[in-house]
N, C-alpha and C positions, 0 to 999 in steps of 0.2 A: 168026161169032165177032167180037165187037169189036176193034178194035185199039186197043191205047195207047198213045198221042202223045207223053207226058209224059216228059221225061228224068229224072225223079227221081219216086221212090213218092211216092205221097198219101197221108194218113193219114186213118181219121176219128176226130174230134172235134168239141166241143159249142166255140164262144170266144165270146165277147162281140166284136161288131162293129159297127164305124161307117162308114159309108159317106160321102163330102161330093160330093157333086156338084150343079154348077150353082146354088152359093152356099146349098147345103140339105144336112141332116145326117141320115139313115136309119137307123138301129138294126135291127142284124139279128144273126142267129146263123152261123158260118161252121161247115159241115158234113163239109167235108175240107181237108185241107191239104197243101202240098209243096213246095218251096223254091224253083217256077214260077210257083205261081197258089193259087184257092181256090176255092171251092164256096160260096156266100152265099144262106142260104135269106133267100127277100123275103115282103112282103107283097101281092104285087100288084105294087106300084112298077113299072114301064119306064123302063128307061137305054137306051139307043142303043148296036146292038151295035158294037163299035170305038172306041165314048165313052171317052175319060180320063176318069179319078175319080182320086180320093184315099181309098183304105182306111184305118182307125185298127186290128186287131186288137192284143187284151188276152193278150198273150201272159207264158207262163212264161220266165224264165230267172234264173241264178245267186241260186238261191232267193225271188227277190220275182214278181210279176206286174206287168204294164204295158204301157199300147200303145203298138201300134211301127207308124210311120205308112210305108206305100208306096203309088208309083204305078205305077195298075194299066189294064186295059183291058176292056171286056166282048166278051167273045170265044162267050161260048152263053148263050142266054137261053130259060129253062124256065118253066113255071107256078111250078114251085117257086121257082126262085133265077136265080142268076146265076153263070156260070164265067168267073172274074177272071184273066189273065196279071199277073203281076206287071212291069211295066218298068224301076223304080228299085228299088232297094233300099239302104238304107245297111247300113254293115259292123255295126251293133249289132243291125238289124231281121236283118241275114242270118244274122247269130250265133244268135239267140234261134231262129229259124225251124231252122237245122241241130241244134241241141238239142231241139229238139221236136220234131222227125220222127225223130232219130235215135236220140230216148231210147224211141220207139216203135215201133222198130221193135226193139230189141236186149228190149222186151219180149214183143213177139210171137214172137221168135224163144225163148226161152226159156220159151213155155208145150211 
């Protein structure tokens, strides 16, 4: 049985993502999310696992959509994607991040 490391649930979801790393900008899709890290399906691409980046994800909050930029780390690295630590976060990107996990789970729980 797997264990989970993660101090807070992950949700999944479809977001529009931009990756910058090494003066270059990567478009991807993030596939889970939690107010840790993320799940970034790639194309191929290799980052260096423990590499700093800069994430852009297109997130929901207080009725508009918008990206909210964090710095992040690559901590797993799969055929599919990439598993992102988050390290910075400002208080707007944290906000938007606890609303969307949390509005996801209060519907999970009500099916």
């Amino acid at each position: 049985m797997k264990t989970e490391r993660r101090d807070t649930p992950r949700i999944p979801v479809s977001l529009d993502t931009i990756i910058h790393y090494n003066n270059r900008n990567y478009r991807h899709a993030t596939t889970d999310i939690s107010l840790d890290g993320a799940f970034v399906r790639t194309r191929g691409e290799r980052l260096p696992r423990r590499g700093p980046l800069e994430i852009a994800i297109r997130l929901p909050a207080d009725g508009t959509v918008r990206y909210h930029r964090f710095q992040a780390q690559v901590v797993r690295a799969t055929p599919r994607g990439l598993g992102l630590a988050f390290e910075r976060v400002d208080t707007e990107g944290y906000a938007a991040l606890l609303a969307l996990v949390f509005a996801a789970e209060r519907h999970a729980l009500a099916r």
